[in-house]
C-alpha positions in Angstrom: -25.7 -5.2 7.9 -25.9 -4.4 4.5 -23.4 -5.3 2.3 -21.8 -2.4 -0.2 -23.1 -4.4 -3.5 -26.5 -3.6 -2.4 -25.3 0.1 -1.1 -24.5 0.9 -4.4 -28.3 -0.4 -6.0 -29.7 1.6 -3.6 -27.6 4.9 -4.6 -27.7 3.9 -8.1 -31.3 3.9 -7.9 -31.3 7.5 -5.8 -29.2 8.4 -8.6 -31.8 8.2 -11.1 -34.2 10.1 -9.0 -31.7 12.7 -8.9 -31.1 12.7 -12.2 -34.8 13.2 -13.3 -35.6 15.7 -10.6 -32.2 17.7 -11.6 -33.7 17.7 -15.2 -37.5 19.0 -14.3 -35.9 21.4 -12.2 -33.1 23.0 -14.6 -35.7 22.9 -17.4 -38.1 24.9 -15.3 -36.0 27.4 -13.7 -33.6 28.1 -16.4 -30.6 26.7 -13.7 -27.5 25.0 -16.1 -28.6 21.4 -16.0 -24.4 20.3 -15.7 -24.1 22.6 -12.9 -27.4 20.9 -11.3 -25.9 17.1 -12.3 -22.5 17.8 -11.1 -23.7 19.0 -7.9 -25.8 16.1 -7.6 -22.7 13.6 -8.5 -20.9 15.1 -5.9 -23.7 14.8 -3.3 -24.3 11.1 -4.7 -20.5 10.5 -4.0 -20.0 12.1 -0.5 -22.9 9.7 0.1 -20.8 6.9 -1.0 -18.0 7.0 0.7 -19.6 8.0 3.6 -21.6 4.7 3.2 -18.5 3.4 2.5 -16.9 3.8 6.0 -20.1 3.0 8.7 -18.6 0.7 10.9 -20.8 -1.0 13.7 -18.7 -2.6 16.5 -17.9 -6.0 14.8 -15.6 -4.1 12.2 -13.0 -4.2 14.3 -13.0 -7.5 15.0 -12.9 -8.3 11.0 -9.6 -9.0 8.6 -9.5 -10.0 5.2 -6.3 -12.0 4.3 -5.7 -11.5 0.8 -3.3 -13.5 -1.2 -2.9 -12.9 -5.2 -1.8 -17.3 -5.5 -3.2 -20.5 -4.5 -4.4 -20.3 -1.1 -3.8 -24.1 -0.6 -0.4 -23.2 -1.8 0.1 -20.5 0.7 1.3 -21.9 4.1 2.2 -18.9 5.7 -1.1 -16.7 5.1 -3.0 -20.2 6.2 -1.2 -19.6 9.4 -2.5 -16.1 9.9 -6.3 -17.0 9.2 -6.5 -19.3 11.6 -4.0 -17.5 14.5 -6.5 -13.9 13.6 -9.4 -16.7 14.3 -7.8 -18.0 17.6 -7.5 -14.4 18.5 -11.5 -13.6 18.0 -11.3 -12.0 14.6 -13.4 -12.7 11.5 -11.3 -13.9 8.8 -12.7 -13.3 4.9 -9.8 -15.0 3.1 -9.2 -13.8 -0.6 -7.4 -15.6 -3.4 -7.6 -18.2 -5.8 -8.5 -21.5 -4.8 -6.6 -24.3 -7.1 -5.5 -26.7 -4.5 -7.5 -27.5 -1.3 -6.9 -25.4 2.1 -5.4 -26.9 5.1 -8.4 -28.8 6.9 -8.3 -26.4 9.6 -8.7 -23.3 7.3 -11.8 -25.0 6.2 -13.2 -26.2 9.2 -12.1 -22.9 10.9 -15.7 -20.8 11.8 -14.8 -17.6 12.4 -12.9 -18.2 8.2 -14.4 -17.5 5.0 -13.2 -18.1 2.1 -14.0 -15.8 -1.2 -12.6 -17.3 -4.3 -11.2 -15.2 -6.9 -9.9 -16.3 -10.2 -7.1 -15.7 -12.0 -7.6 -13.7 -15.4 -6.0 -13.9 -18.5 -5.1 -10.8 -20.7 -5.3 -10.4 -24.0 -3.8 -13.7 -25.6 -2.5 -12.2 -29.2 -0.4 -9.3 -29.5 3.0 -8.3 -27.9 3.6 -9.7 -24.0 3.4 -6.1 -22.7 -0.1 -5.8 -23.6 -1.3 -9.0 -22.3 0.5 -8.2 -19.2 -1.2 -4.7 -19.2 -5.1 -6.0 -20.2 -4.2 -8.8 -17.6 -3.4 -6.2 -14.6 -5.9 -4.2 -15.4 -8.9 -6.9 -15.5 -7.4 -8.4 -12.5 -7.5 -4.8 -10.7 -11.4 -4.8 -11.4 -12.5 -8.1 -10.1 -10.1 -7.5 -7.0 -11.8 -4.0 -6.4 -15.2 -5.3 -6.9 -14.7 -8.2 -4.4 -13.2 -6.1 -1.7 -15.5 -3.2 -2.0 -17.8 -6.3 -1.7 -16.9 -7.4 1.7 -18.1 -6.0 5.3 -16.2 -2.9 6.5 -12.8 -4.5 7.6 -10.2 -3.1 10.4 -7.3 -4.6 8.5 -6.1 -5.9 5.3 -3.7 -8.4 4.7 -1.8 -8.8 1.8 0.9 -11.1 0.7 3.8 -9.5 -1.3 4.3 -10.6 -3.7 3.2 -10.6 -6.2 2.5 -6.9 -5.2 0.8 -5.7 -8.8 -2.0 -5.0 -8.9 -2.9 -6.1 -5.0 -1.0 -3.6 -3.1 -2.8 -0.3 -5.2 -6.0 -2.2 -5.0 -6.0 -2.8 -1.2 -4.6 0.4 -0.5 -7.9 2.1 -2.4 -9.5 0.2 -0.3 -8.1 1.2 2.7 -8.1 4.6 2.0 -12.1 4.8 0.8 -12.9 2.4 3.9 -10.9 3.6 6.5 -8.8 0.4 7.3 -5.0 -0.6 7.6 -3.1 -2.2 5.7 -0.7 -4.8 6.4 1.8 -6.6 4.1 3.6 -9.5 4.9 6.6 -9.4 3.2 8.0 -12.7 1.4 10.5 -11.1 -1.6 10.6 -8.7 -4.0 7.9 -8.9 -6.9 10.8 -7.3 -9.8 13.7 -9.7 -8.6 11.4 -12.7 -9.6 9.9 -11.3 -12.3 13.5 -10.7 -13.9 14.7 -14.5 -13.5 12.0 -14.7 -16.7 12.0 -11.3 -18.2 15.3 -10.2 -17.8 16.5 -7.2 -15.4 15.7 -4.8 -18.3 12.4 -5.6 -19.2 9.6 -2.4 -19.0 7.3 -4.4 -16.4 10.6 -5.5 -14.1 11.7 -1.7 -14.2 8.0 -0.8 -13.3 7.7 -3.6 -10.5 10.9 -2.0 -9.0 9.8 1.3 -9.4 6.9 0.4 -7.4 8.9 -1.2 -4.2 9.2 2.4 -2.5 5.4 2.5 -1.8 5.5 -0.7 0.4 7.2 1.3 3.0 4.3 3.9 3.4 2.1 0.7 5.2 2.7 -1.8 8.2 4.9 -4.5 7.0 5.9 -7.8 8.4 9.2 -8.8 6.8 10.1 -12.7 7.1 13.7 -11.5 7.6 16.1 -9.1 9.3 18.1 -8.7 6.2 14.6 -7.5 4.6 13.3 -5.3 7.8 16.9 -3.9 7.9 16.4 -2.5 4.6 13.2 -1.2 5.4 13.9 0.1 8.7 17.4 2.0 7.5 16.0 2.9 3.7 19.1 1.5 2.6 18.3 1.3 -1.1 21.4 1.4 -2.9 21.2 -1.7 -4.8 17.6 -1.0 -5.7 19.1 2.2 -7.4 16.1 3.9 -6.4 16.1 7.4 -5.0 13.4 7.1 -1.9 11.3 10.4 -1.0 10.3 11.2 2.7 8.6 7.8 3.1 7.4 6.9 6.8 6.9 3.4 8.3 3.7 3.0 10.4 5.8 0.0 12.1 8.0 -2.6 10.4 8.2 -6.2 13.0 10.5 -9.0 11.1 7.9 -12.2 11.7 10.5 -15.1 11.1 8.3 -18.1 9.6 7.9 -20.7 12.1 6.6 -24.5 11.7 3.2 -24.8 12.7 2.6 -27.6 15.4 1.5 -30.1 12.6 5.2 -30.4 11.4 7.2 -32.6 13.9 8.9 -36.4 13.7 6.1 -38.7 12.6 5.2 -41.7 15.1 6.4 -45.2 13.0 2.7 -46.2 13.1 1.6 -42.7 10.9 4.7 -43.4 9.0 3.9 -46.9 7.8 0.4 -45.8 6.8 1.5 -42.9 5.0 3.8 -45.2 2.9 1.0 -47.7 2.3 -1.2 -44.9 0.8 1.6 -43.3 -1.5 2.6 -46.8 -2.3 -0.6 -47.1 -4.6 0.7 -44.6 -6.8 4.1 -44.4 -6.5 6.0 -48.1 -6.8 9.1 -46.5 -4.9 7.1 -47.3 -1.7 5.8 -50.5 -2.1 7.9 -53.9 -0.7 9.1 -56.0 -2.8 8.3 -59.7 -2.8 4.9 -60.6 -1.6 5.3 -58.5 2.0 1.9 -57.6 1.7 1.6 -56.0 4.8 5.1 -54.1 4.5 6.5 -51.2 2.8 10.1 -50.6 1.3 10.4 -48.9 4.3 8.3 -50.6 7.3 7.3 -54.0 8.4 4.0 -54.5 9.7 3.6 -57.8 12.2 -0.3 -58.5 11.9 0.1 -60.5 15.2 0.9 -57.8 17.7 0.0 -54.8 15.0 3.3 -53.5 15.5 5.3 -52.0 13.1 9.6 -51.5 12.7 11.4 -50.0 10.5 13.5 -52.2 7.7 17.3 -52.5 8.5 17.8 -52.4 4.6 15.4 -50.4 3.9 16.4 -47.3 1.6 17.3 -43.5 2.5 14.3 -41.0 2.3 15.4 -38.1 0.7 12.5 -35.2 0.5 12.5 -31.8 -1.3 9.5 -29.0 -2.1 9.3 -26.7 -5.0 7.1 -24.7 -6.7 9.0 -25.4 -10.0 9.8 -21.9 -10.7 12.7 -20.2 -12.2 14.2 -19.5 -8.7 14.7 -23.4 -8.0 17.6 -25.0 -10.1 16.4 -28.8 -10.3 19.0 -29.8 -12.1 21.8 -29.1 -9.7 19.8 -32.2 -7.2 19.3 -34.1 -10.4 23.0 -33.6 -11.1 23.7 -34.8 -7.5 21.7 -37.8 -7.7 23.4 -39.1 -10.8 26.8 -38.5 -8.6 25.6 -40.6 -6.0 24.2 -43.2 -8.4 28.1 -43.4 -9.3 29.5 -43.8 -6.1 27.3 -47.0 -5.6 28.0 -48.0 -8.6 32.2 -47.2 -8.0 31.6 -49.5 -4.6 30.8 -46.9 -1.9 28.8 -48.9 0.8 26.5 -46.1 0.3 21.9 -46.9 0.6 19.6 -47.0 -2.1 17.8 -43.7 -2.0 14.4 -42.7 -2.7 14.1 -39.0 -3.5 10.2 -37.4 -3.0 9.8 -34.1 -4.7 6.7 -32.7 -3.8 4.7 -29.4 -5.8 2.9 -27.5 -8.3 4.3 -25.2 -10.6 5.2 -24.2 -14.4 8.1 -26.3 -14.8 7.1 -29.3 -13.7 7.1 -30.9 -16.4 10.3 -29.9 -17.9 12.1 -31.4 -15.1 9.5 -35.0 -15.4 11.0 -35.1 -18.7 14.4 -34.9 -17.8 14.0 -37.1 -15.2 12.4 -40.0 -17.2 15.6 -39.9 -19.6 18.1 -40.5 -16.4 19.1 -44.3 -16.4 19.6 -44.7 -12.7 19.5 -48.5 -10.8 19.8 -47.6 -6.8 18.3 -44.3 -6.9 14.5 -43.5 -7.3 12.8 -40.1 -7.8 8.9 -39.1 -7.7 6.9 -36.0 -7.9 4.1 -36.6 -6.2 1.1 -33.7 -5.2 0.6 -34.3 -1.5 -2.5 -33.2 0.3 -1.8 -30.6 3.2 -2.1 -33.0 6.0 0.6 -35.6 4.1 3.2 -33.1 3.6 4.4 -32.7 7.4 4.0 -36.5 7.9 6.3 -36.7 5.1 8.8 -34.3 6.4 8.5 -36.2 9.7 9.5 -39.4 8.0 12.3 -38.4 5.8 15.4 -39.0 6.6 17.1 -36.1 5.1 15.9 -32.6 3.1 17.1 -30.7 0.7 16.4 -27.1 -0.3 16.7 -25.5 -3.5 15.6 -22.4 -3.2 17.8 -19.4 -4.0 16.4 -16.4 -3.1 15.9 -13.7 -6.2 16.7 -11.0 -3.9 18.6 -12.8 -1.6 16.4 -11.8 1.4 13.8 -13.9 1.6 14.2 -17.5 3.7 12.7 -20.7 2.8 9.4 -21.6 4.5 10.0 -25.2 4.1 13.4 -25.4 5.7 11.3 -24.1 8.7 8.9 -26.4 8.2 11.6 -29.5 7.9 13.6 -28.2 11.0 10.4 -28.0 12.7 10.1 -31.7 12.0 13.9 -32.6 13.0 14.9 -32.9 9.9 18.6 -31.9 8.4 18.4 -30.2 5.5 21.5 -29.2 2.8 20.3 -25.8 1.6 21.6 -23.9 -1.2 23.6 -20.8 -0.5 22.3 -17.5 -0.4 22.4 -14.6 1.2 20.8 -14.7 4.4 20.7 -17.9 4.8 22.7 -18.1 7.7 20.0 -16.7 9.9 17.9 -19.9 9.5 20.8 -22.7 8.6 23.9 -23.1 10.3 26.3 -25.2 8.6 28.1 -27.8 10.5 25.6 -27.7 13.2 21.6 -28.5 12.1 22.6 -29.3 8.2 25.1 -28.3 5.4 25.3 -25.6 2.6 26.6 -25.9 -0.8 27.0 -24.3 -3.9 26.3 -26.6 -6.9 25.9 -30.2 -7.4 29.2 -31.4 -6.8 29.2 -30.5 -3.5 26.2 -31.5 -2.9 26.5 -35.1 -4.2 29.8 -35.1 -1.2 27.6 -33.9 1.1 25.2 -36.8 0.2 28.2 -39.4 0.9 29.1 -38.2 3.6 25.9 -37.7 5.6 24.3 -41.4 4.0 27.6 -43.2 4.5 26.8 -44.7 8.2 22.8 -44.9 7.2 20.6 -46.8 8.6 23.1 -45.9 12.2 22.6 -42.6 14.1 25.9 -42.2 15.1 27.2 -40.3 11.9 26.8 -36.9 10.7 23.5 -36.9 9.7 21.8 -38.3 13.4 24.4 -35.6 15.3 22.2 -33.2 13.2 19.2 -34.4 14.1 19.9 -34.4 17.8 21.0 -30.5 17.6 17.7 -29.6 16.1 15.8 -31.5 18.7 18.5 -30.3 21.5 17.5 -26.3 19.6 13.9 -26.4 19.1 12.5 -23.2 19.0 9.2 -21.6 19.4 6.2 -22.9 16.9 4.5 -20.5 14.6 1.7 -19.3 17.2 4.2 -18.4 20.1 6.1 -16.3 17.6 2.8 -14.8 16.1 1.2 -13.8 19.6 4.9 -11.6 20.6 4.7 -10.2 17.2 1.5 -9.8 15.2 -1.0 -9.7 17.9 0.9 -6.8 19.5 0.8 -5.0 16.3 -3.1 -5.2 15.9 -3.7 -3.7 19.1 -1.4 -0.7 18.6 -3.4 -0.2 15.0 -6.5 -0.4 16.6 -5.8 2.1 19.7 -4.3 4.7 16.9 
């Protein structure tokens, strides 16, 4: 079939015939040659569109996943290109490709991935402009590319960020004929105000925007988010909403994929051999060649155990943005570091912070200045298929994401519980509907309470009598359904209703 890039040669040629026939024909019989091109522009674009919309019967079978970010950096919109693939559907996945895909994205058949790249505005002048040039060029490229693509059923879109995607898909939609879908993380303005400031022209015009999302199917990740959908309660948006409909709003908790669960002591030991190249808080010390700081390898029966002094495994993910507060865990650790130091019988830790992000390197710094003797800290990048063996082989996590809007749940405190593994979480709110305190981890509210919370769970380490192994046994006691369960009850159902309206 066609695609529409070579549609629009063709009419672009047609449109010069019919530009040179208008002219013969006006000059002869005295017709007004605008009246003759204007007619012909709007023939030329009812043509268009029309062209625009022919479907054959493998449309309906076709989704483009878009994502304005790092597709390798997008977990959850991985998880919907490959469950649309399970599900028979042809998956054209859109967005920018910095870090590499999961291995089954890219070894998926029935997914394709289009890059896109991320544009720059206009780098002198005031920040309002660059943002402006920036959205605008961005809006081109992302129109071009879907216009570009095979007629598709269904779109979707993260959000957010929701400018300019979500008025650049719905375009689409409406000059196609397809659906739009947005799965619903957070509110675009609330983030961009932890930088801007709450009173910033481009925050005010993100939150004027965040009406409009409510004219499309939307898959909240929470029921604090759907219930604000579903009720229009908009009160502390300070937004007044006109007569807005929902096609369908279905709250699609995020759920670990069945790559994240404990990691078998064999997997573990390898996967501290290979950080241990680059990251010294690994390695053995001594000459235990075969060993980790972690793991002892027996080269006679190949067996591997687990060191009775080895140190704690502490593991958190960021994507070093302003919504993270490092320095409350960096705080914590120095507290701990104290305790040891004041005689606690507490273990050496080794704290893993994996990620990408903007202020990376602000916290590296800060780190590097810390004078700490029993406690470690790295930053490693890991590739997709290391991070859940990771999570499988900590021994605690910790989360520091605080939602901007206060609606939006942490994807890796699923992805940690789906690998048994207590978590201290920051407090939000609606965090309760993913971490219960006293009963699969702990929340606090600043580093103090944190560092306790550190004692007190580490205090009877390596043993899993204490706090920390009761923990562990609830979450393997309470495990719940994995992401493609949860996705089948509520995605799939959705699709079919779409398609039969």
């Amino acid at each position: 079939m066609a695609t529409c890039g070579s549609t629009v040669a063709l009419l672009a040629g047609f449109a010069a015939f019919l530009a040179v026939a208008a002219w013969c024909f006006s000059a002869s019989s005295g017709v007004s040659c605008p009246g003759v091109c204007l007619a012909a522009a709007a023939g030329l674009l009812s043509m268009f569109l029309r062209r625009l919309r022919l479907r054959d019967a493998a449309s309906e079978r076709r989704v483009c996943v878009l994502v304005l970010g790092d597709i390798g950096r997008s977990p959850r919109m991985q998880y919907h290109a490959l469950s649309l693939s399970k599900h028979g559907y042809q998956v054209t996945f859109v967005g920018f490709l910095d870090s590499k895909p999961h291995q089954d994205v890219l070894s998926e058949d029935k997914i394709r991935i289009v890059p896109i790249s991320e544009v720059k505005g206009v780098r002198a002048g005031p920040r309002l402009l660059a943002y402006l040039t920036k959205t605008l060029l961005q809006s081109l490229q992302l129109l071009w590319v879907l216009l570009s693509l095979e007629p598709q059923a269904h779109i979707l879109m993260q959000n957010p960020p929701g400018l300019p995607g979500i008025a650049v898909a719905w375009l689409v939609c409406v000059l196609r004929g397809s659906e739009l879908i947005i799965d619903w993380h957070n509110y675009g303005y609330t983030i961009m105000a932890l930088s801007l400031g709450a009173s910033h022209p481009l925050v005010r015009l993100a939150k004027w925007s965040v009406p409009s999302t409510r004219l499309f199917c939307l898959l909240p990740v929470s029921a604090g988010i759907n219930g604000l959908v579903e009720t229009g309660s908009l009160e502390n948006w300070e937004i007044k909403l006109s007569r807005c409909v929902v096609c369908r709003a279905t709250t699609v908790y995020d759920r670990p994929a069945a790559i994240f669960r404990e990691t078998p002591l064999d997997l573990k030991h390898r996967l501290f051999a290979r950080l241990a190249r680059s990251h010294p808080q690994f390695g053995a010390s001594g000459s235990l060649s075969d060993s980790t700081a972690f793991t002892v390898y027996n080269p006679g029966d190949g067996g591997v155990a687990l060191r009775s002094e080895r140190p704690a495994l502490l593991v958190s993910s960021t994507s070093w943005t302003e919504d993270e507060d490092f320095s409350i865990l960096l705080k914590a650790l120095e507290d701990y570091e104290g305790f040891i130091r004041g005689g606690a019988p507490l273990p050496a830790l080794v704290c893993v912070i994996t990620g990408k992000g903007p202020q990376k390197e602000h916290y590296q710094k800060l780190i590097a200045a810390m004078s700490l003797e029993h406690v470690t800290i790295c930053t490693p990048w890991l590739e997709a298929e290391d991070y859940p063996l990771l999570l499988g082989s900590a021994d605690l996590g910790v989360c520091l994401h605080k939602s901007s809007s206060g609606l939006d749940l942490p994807m890796k405190v699923v992805d940690m519980f789906g690998c048994c593994l207590p978590v201290c979480a920051i407090h939000f709110h609606c965090l309760q509907e993913l971490v219960q305190h006293e009963e699969n981890g702990l929340i606090f509210r600043d580093s103090a309470e944190l560092a306790e919370q550190l004692q007190s769970l580490l205090s009877e380490f390596p043993s899993s009598d204490g706090r920390l192994g009761a923990f562990r046994r609830n979450l393997r006691a309470s495990r719940g359904q994995r992401w493609d369960d949860n996705w089948d009850q509520k995605v799939l159902p959705l699709l079919d209703a779409l398609r039969q309206r």
